[in-house]
C-alpha positions as CSV (number, residue, x, y, z in Angstrom):
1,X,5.8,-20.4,-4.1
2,X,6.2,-20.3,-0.5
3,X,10.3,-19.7,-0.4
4,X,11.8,-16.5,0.0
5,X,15.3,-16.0,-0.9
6,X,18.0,-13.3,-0.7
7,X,17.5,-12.9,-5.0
8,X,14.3,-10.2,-4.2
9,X,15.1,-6.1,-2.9
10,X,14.1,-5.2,0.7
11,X,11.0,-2.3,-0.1
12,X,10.3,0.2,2.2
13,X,7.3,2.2,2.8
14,X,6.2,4.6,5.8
15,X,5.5,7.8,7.1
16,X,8.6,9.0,8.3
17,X,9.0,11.4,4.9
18,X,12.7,12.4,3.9
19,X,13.2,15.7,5.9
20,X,14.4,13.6,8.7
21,X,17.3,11.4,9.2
22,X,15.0,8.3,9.9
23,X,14.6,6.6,6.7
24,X,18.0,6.8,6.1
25,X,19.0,5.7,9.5
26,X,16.9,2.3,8.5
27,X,19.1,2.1,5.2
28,X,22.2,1.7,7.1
29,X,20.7,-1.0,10.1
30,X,20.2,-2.8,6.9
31,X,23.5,-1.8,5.2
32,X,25.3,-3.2,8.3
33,X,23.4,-6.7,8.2
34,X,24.3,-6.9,4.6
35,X,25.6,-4.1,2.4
36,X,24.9,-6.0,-0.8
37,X,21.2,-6.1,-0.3
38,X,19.4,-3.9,-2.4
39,X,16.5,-1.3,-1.2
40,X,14.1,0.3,-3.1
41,X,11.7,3.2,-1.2
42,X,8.2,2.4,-2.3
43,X,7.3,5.6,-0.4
44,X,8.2,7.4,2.5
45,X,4.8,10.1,1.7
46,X,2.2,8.2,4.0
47,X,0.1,10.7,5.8
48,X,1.4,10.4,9.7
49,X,-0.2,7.3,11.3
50,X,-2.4,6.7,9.0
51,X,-2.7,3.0,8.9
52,X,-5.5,2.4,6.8
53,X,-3.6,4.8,3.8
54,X,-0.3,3.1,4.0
55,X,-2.2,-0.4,4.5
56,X,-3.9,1.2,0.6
57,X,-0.5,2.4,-0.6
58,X,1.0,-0.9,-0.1
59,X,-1.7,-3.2,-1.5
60,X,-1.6,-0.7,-4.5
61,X,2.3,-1.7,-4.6
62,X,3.1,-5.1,-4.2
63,X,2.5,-6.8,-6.6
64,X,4.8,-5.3,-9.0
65,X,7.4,-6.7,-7.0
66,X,9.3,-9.5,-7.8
67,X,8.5,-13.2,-5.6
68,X,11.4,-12.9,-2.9
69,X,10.7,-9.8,-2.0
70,X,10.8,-8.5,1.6
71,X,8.6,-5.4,3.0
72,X,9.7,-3.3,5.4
73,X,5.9,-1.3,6.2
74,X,6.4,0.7,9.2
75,X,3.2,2.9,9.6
76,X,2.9,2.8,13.7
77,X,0.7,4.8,16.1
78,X,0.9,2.1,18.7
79,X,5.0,1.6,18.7
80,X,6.1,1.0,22.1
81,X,3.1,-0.5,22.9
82,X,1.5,-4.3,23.5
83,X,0.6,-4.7,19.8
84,X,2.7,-7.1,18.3
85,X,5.5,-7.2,15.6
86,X,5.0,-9.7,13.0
87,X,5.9,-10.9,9.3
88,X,3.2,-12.5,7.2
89,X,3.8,-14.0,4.0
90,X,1.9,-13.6,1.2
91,X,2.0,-14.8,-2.9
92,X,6.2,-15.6,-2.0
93,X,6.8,-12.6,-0.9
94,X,7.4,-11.3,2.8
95,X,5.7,-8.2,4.8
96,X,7.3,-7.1,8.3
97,X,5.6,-4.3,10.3
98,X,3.5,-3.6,13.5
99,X,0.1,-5.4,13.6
100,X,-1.7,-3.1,13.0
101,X,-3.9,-4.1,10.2
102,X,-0.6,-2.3,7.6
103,X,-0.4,-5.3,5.3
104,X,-4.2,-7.0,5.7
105,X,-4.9,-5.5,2.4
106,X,-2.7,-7.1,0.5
107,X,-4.3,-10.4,0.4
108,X,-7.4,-10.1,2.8
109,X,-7.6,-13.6,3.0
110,X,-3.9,-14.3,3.6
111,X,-3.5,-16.8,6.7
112,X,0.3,-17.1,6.6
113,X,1.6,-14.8,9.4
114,X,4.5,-15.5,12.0
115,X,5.3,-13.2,15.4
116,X,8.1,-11.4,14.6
117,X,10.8,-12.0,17.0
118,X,12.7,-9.7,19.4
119,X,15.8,-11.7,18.9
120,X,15.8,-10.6,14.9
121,X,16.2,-7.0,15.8
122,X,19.3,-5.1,17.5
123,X,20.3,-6.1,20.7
124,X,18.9,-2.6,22.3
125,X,15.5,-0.9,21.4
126,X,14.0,1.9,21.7
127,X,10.4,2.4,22.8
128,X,9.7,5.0,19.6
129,X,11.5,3.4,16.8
130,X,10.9,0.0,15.7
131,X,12.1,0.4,12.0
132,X,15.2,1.0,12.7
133,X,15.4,-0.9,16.3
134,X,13.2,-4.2,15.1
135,X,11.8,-4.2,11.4
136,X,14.9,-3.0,9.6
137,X,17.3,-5.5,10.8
138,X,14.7,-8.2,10.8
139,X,13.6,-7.6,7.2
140,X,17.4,-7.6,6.4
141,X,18.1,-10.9,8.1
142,X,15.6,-12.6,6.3
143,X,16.3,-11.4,3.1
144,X,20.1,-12.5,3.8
145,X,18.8,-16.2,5.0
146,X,20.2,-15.4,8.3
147,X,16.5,-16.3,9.7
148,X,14.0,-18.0,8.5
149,X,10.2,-17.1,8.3
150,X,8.9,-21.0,9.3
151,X,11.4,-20.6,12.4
152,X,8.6,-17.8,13.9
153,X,5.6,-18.8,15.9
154,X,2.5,-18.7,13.6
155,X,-0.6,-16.3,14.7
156,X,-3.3,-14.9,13.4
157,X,-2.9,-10.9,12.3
158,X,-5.1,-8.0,12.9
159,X,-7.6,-7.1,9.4
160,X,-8.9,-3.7,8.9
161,X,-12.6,-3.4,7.9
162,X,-12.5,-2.8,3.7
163,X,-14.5,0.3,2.8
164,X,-17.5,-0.5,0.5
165,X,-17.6,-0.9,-2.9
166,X,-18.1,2.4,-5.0
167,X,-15.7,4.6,-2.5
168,X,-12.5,6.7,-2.9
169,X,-9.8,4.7,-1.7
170,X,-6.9,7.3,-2.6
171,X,-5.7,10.4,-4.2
172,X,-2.5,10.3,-5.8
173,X,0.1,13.3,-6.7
174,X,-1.5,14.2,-8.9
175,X,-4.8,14.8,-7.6
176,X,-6.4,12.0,-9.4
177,X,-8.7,10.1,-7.4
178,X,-9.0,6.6,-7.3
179,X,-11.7,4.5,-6.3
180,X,-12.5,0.5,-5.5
181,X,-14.5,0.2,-8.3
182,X,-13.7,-2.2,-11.2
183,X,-12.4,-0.5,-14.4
184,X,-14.8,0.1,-17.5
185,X,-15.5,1.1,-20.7
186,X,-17.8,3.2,-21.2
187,X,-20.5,4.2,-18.9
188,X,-21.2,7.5,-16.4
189,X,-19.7,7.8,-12.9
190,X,-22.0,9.4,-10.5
191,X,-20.2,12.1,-8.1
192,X,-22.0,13.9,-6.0
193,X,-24.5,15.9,-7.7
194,X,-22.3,14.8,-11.4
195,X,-22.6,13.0,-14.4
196,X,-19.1,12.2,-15.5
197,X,-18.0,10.5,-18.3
198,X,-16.2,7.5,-18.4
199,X,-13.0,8.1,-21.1
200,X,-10.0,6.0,-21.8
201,X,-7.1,8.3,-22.0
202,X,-6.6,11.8,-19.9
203,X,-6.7,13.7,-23.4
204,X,-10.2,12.4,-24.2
205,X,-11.4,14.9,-21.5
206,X,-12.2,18.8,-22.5
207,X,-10.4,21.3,-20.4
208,X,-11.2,21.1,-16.2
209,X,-13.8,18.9,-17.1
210,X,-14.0,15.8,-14.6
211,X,-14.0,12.9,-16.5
212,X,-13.1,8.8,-15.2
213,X,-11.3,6.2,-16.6
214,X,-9.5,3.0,-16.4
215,X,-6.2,3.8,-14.3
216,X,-3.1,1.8,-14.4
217,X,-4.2,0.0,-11.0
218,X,-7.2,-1.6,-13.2
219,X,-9.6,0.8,-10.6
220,X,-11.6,3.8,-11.7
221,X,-10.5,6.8,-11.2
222,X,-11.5,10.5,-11.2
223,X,-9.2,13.4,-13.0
224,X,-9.2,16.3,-14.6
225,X,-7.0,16.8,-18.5
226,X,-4.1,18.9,-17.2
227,X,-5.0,19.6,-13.8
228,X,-6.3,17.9,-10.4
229,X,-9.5,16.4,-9.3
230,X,-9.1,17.1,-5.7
231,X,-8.3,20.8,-5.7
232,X,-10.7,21.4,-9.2
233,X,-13.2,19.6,-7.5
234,X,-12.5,18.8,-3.6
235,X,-12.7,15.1,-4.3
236,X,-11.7,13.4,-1.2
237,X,-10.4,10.1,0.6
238,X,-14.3,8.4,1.4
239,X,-16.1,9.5,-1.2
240,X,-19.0,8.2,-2.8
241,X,-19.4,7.1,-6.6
242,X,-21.5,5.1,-8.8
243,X,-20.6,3.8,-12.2
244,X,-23.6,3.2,-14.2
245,X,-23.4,1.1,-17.5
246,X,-23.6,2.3,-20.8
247,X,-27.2,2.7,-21.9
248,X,-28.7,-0.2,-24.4
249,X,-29.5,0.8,-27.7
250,X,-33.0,1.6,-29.3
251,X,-35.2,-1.8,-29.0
252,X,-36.7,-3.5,-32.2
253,X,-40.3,-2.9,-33.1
């Protein structure tokens, strides 16, 4: 489905966090577009600048969306600057942010992107905030069908490089870390210097012992029952792990 309508939320995700007024300040640009449009805060917890975490976050996200949704990433060393502002769409959903590389792991082999234009933001912009100046009221117009996405000028979007299979691609709140690797059952993740067993719940693991599993994302991931991977263990953003197969059986004579 290529349409997007007004009947999906505007989601927003960067790294602004909530001790400043800044994500709230983007709430009411898009209150003042539309007040009946409705926002949901995927999270505002990214790590300052880091591109290639929120460009994780979000392709851990979107999909739990509803078609006719409308992204609002703002994740942006380089506002201010010549990189450009664009919307892509992806799966009948829109993503506006800096291109940067923020959205290119949604759909790494998504085509469908448009150059966001200046004449969709507010009539005066600042040089340091584009999600409220630019993204904000942009996302909001096109979620009201006050502009449309085929109305942009197509071009092509900036990818970051994907890490390589068997790496830790995040580390949630709770300290679990999640990899890129396909979820299994059965089978020993490799960590280091450890043999770790591959479970299907939390509980099947004996106390601080690291264990992986099958996580809700359908990735492996590595935890500890009751506590945290990355302050048990130090497991990190990068690092290596193998998953090895369960071990056949005893052959026939």
């Amino acid at each position: 489905m290529n349409d997007v309508s007004a009947s999906g939320p505007l989601v927003l995700l960067t790294d602004f966090g909530l001790e400043d007024p800044w994500v709230g300040v983007m709430r009411g640009v898009i209150a003042s577009v539309d007040p009946a449009l409705s926002v949901i805060d995927l999270t505002h917890a990214i790590p300052p600048q880091d591109v290639a975490r929120g460009a994780d976050v979000l392709a851990q996200g979107w999909r739990w969306f509803p078609v006719g949704s409308v992204f609002v990433a703002v994740v942006d060393p380089g506002v201010g600057t010549a990189r450009a502002p664009l919307v892509a769409r992806i799966e009948g959903r829109l993503f506006v942010g800096p291109d940067n590389g923020l959205c290119s792991r949604v759909a790494p082999d998504a085509t469908d992107a448009r150059l966001l234009p200046g004449s969709w933001g507010l009539a005066e912009r600042s040089a340091t905030f584009h999600g409220r100046d630019l993204f904000a009221p942009a996302a909001a117009r096109l979620a009201a069908g006050r502009v449309r996405f085929e109305d942009a000028e197509p071009v092509d979007f900036t990818r970051l490089a994907d890490a390589p299979p068997g790496t830790v691609r995040s580390v949630d709140h709770f300290g679990n870390a999640i990899t890129n690797l396909p979820g299994a059952q059965g089978g020993v993740v490799r960590w280091r210097n450890l043999e770790v067993r591959v479970v299907s719940t939390y509980e099947a693991g004996e106390p601080e012992e690291l264990i992986a599993l099958t996580g809700s994302l359908g990735f492996l991931e590595l935890a500890v029952r009751g506590g945290s991977a990355r302050a048990r263990f130090g497991i990190g953003i990068g690092d290596e792990v193998q998953w090895r197969p369960p071990e056949a059986g005893p052959r026939g004579p």
